[in-house]
C-alpha positions in Angstrom: 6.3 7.9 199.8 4.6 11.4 200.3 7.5 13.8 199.2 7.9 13.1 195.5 11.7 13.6 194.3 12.5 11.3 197.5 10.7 8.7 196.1 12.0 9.1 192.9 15.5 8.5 194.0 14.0 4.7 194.2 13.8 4.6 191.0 15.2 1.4 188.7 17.4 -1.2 190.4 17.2 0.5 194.0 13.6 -0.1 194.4 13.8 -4.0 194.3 16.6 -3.7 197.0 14.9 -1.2 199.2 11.6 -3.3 199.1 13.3 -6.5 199.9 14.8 -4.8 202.9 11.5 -3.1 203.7 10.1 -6.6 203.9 12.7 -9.0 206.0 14.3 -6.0 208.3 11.5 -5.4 210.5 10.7 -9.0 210.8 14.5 -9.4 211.6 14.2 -7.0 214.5 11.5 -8.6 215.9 13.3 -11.6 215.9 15.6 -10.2 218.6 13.3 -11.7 221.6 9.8 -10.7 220.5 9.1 -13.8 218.0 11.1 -17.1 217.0 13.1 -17.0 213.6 11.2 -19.0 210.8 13.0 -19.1 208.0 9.6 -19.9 205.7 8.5 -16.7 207.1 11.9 -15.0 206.1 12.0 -16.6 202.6 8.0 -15.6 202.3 8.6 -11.5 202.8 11.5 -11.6 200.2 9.1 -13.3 198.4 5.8 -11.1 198.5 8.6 -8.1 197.7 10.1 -9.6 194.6 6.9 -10.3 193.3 5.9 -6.5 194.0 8.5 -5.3 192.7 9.6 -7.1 189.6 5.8 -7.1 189.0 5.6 -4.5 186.1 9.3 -5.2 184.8 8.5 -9.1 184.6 5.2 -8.7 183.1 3.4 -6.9 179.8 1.2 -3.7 180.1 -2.1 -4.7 180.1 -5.4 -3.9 181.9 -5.6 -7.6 183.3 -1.9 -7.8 184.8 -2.7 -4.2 186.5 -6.2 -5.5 188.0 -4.1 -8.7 189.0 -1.6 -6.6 191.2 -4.4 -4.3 192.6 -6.2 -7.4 193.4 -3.1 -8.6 195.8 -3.3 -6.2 197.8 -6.8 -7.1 199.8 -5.2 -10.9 198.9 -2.5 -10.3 201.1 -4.0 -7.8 203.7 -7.5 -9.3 204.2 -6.4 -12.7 203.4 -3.8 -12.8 206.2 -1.0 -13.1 205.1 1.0 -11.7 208.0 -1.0 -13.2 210.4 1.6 -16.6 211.4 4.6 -14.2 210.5 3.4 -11.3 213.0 1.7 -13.4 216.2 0.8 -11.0 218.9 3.1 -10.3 221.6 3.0 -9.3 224.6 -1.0 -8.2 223.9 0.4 -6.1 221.0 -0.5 -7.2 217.5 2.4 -7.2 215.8 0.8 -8.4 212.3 0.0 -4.3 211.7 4.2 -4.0 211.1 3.4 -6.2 208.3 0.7 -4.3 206.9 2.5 -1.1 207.2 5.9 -2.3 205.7 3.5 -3.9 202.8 2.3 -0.5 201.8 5.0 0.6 200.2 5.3 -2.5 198.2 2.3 -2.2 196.7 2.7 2.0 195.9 5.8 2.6 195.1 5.9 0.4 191.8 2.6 1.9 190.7 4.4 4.9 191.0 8.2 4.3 190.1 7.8 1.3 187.5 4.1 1.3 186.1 4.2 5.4 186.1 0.6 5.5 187.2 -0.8 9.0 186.3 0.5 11.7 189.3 -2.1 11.3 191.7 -1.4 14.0 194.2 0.4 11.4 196.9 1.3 13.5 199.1 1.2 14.3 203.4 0.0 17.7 202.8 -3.2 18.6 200.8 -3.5 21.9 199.1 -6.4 24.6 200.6 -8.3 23.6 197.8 -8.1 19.8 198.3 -9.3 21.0 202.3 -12.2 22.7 201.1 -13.4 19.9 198.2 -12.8 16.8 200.9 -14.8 18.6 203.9 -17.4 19.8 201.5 -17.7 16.1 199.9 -17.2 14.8 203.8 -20.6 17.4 204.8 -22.4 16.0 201.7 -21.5 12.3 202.8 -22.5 12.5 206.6 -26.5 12.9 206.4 -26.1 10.1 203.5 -24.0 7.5 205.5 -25.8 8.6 208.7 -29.3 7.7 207.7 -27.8 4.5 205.6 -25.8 3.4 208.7 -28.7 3.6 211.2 -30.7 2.1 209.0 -28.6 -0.8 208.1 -27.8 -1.0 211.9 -24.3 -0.8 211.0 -23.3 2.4 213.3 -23.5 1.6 217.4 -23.2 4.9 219.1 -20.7 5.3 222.3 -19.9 7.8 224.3 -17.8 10.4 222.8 -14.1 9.0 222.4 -11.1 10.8 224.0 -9.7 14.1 221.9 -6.5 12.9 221.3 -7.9 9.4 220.0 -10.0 11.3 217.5 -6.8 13.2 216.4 -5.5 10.1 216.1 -7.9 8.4 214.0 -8.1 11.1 211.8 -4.2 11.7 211.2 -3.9 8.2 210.9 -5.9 7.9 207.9 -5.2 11.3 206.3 -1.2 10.0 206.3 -1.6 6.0 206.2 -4.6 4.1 205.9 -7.1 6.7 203.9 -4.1 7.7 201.7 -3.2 4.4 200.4 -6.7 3.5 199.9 -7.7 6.6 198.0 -4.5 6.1 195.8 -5.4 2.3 195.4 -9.1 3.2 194.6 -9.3 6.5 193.3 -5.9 7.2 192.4 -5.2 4.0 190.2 -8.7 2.4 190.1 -11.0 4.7 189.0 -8.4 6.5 186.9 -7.7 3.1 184.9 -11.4 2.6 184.5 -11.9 5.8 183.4 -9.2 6.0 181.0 -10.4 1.9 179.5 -14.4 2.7 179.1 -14.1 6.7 178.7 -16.9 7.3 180.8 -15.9 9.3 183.9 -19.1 8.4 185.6 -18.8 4.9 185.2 -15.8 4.6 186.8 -17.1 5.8 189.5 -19.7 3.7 190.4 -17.6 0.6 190.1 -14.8 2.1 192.1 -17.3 2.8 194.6 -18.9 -0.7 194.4 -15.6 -2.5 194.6 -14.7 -0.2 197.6 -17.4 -1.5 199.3 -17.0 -5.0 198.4 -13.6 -5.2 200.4 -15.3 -4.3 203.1 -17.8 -7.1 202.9 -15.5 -8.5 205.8 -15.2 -5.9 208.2 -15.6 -7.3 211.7 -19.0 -6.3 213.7 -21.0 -8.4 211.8 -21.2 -12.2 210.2 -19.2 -12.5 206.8 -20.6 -11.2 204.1 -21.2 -8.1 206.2 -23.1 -6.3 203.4 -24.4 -3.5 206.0 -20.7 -2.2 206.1 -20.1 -2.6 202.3 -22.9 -0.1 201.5 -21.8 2.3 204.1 -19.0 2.0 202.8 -19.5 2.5 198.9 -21.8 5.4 199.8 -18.6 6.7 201.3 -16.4 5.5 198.4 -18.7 8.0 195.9 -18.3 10.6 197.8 -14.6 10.4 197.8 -14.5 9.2 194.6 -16.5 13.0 193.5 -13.8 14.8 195.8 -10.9 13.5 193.8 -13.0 14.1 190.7 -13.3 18.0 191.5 -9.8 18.4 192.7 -8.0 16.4 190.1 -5.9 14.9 193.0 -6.5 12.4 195.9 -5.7 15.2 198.3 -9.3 16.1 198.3 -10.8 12.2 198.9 -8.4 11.5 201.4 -9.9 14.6 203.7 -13.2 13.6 202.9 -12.0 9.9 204.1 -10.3 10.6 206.8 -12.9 13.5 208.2 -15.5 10.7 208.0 -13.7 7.8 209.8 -12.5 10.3 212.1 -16.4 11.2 212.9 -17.2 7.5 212.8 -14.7 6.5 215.4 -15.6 9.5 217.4 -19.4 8.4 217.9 -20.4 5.4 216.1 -17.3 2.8 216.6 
């Protein structure tokens, strides 16, 4: 998804057969020993990946069908829906091949059928991106530090092992933070922007509504509203960083940077 004239050889018919493989192939695999063949799980990933990807061809243009397929995605991920396909195995939780394989389900028809604006997609973020997401990610940390210890939010460890804070921090700069600053900055707060024609606006609901899907973030009792304003602090932040750089590039530093730092000290 983050080299550009790849993607685009998804384009049209190819897409709906490339996400319907996306979605039953790796469940197929893990059919061979690891879990037992269900064929309502089967017939419910070709299912989830038609709907994603005839969304936009099926359906008209308009704002409330777009905030319908944005609002799927936390449906599906937060909602479980991989949760009886994927059971753990061998101590492994295999549900996180679902969420992965769902990813490009839900970005690649923004990108290839809606034509959402170019976002800056992409595995590799200009110098300028660099320098606009750390400088965002320095203005965040004395903000989400003092909210998070005073929310009680954060509990401080012992500093985490080198290569797991490299980890982390790749892992959202080239997965997690990149689809989520395309879902919320990319799409969200572009769409917002674009419907009210106030920039700022669209800031402070993508912000809000970037904390509110974290209201169930384990650590605390659902609604876990300590997590959600961390979390929306850190959502402006970003949402400034793409603002400044024109480009997600920039917010998914500052994202990654401060999970990284989170993970590091506070997990």
């Amino acid at each position: 998804m983050g080299f550009r004239d790849v993607r685009e050889r998804l384009a049209g018919r190819r897409l709906l057969w490339f996400l319907l493989a996306l979605g039953v192939l790796p469940y197929l695999a893990c059919c061979f020993g690891a879990i037992e063949f269900h064929w309502l799980s089967l017939a419910s990933l070709a299912a989830l990946a038609l709907a994603a990807s005839l969304w936009f061809v099926v359906l008209p243009v308009h704002p409330l069908v777009d905030l319908a397929f944005l609002a799927m995605i936390p449906a599906v991920i937060l909602g479980g829906f991989f949760d009886s396909i994927y059971p753990v195995y061998l101590g492994q939780r295999l549900v996180t091949l679902g969420h992965v394989t769902f990813l490009p389900m839900a970005v690649l028809p923004l990108m290839l059928v809606r034509r959402v604006a170019e976002t800056g997609f992409t595995f590799a973020p200009t110098r300028t991106e660099w320098r606009i997401g750390a400088l965002q990610f320095l203005f965040f940390l004395p903000v989400g530090g003092a909210l998070g210890f005073a929310l009680r939010a954060f509990k401080p460890h012992d500093l985490a092992p080198l290569w797991k804070i490299v980890g982390t921090f790749l892992g959202f700069l080239w997965v997690i933070g990149l689809s989520e600053e395309f879902f919320f900055r990319g799409v969200l707060q572009q769409w917002i922007e674009n419907w009210t024609a106030n920039r700022l606006a669209a800031l402070v609901i993508a912000s809000a509504v970037f904390g509110a899907v974290h209201l169930g973030f384990p650590g605390f009792p659902f609604p876990n509203w300590r997590w959600a304003l961390v979390a929306g602090a850190l959502g402006w932040f970003c949402g400034r960083a793409r603002n400044q750089a024109g480009g997600i590039g920039a917010s998914t530093v500052t994202h990654a940077l401060a999970v990284a730092v989170w993970r590091a000290f506070l997990g």
